[in-house]
C-alpha positions in Angstrom: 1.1 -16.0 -4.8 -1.4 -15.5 -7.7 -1.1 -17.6 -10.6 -3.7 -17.8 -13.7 -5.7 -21.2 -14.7 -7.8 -21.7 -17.0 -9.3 -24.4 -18.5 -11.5 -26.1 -22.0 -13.3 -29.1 -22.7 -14.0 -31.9 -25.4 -16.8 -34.5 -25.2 -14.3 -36.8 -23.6 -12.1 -34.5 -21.7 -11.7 -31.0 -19.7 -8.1 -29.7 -19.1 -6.7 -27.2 -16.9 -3.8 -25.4 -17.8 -2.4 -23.8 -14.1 0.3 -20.9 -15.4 3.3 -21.5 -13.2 6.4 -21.1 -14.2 9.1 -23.9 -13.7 6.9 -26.0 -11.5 9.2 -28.9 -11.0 11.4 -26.3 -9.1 8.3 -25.0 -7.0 7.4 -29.0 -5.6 4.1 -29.0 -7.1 1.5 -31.8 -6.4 -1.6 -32.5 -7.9 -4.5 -34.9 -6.6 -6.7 -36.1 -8.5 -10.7 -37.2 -7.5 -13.8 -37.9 -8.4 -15.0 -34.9 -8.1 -12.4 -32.8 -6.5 -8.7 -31.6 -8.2 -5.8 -30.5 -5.7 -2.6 -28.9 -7.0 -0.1 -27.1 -4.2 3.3 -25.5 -5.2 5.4 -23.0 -3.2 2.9 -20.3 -1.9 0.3 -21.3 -4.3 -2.4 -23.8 -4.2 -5.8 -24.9 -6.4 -8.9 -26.5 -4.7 -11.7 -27.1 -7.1 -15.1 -29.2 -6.4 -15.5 -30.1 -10.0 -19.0 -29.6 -12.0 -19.0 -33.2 -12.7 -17.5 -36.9 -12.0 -14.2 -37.3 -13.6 -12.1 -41.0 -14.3 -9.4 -40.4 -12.4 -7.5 -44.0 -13.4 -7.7 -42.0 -17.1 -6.8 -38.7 -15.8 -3.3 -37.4 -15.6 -1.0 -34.1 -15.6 2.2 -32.6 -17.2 4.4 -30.0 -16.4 5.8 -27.8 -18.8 8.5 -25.0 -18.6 5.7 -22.4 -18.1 2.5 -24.2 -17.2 1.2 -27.3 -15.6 -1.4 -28.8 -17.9 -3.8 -31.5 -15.9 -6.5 -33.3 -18.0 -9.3 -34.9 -16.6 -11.1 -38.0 -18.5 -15.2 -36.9 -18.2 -17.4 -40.1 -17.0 -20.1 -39.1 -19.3 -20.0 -37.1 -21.9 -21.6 -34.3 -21.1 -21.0 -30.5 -21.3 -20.2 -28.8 -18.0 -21.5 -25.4 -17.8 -18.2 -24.1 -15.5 -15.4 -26.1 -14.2 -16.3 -25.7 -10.5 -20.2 -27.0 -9.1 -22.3 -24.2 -7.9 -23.7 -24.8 -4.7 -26.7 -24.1 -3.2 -24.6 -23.3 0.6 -22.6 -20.6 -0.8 -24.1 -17.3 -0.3 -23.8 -14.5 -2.9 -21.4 -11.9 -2.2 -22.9 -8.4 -1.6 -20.6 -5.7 -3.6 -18.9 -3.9 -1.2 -21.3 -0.5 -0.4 -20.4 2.9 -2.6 -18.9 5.7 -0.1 -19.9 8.7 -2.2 -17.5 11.6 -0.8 -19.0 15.3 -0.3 -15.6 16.7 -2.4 -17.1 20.5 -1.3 -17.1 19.5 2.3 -13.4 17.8 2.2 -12.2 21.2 0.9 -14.1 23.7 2.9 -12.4 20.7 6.1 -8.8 21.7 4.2 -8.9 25.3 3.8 -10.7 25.5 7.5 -7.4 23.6 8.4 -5.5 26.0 6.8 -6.9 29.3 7.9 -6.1 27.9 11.7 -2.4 26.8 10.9 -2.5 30.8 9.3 -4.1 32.2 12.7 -1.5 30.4 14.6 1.6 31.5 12.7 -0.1 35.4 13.1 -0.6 34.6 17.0 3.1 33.6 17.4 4.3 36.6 15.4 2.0 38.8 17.5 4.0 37.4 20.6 7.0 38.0 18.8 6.3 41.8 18.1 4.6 41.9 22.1 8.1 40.7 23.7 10.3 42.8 21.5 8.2 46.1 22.0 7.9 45.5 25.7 11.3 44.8 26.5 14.7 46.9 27.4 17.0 47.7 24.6 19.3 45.0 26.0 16.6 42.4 24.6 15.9 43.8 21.9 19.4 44.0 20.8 19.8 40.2 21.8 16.7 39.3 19.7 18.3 41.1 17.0 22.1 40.1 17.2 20.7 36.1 17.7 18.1 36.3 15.1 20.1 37.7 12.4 23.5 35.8 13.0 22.2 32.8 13.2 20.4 33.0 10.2 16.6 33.1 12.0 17.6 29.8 13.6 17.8 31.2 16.9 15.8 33.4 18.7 17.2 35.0 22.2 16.3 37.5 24.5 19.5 36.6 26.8 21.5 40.1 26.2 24.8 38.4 28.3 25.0 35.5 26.6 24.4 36.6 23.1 27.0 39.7 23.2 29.9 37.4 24.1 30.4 35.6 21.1 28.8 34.9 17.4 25.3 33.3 17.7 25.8 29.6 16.3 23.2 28.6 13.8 21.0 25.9 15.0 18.7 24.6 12.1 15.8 22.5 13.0 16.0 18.7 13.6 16.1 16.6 10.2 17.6 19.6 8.1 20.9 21.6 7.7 21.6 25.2 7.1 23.2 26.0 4.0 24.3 29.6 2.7 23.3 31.1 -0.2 26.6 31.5 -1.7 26.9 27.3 -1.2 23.5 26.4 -3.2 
């Protein structure tokens, strides 16, 4: 879960303001430390290593309808540069590298893709046209009677079959066959 805090300071005081709605109902905890704060709810949870030693016997929290507010008594009064200490162990994170894309080679990739898709549909109707002009008039009548009747669904070369009854349309898988009167 991702919930906002943020957080001010005085000369005696910082406070954190964790936005979380109806916190009571989300068993929120806070711990408070010398120089760590702690608050958990459901899903959520905020570890800091504070900048600077706090008064915890001073410190306290309160939870509002929208918003947990936490304030933390300062030991000295000085002015912390950020809430959390910066330290020296924790590497710097490297921005993730820039993958610059060659957009002209991605669609010279698509229309290659395309013209093959094209070369295969021309190959398949070059079969088509090879069987039909090769074959008896018996198959070529099948091929015509199935094609047509079933509304290019079917596709049969099976003369015996096809000329014993109306060819049943067989759509493919995942879609239905509607007529154009019905649209």
């Amino acid at each position: 879960m991702s919930i906002r805090h943020d957080w001010y300071q005085s000369d005696a005081k910082v406070v954190v303001t964790v936005l979380l709605k109806n916190a009571k109902e989300k068993n929120y905890k806070v711990t408070i430390e010398p120089k760590h704060l702690n608050m958990t709810a459901d899903g959520y949870e905020l570890d800091l290593r504070l900048y600077a030693p706090i008064n915890v016997e001073r410190s306290f929290y309160k939870d509002y309808p929208s918003k947990v507010e936490i304030t933390l008594a300062k030991q000295a009064g000085i002015r912390w540069e950020s809430l959390e200490t910066k330290t020296a162990s924790v590497a710097p994170i490297a921005p993730p590298p820039i993958h610059k894309k060659n957009w002209d080679s991605l669609a010279k990739e698509v229309e290659k893709k395309e013209e093959e898709e094209a070369q295969s549909e021309e190959a398949l109707q070059r079969l088509f046209k090879k069987i039909y002009s090769s074959s008896s008039p018996e198959v070529q009548k099948a091929m015509n009677k199935s094609f047509s009747e079933s509304g290019g669904t079917v596709l049969s070369t099976n003369w015996n079959e096809v000329s014993k009854q109306q060819v049943e349309v067989k759509p493919p898988e995942g879609t239905e066959f509607k007529k154009w009167d019905e649209i």
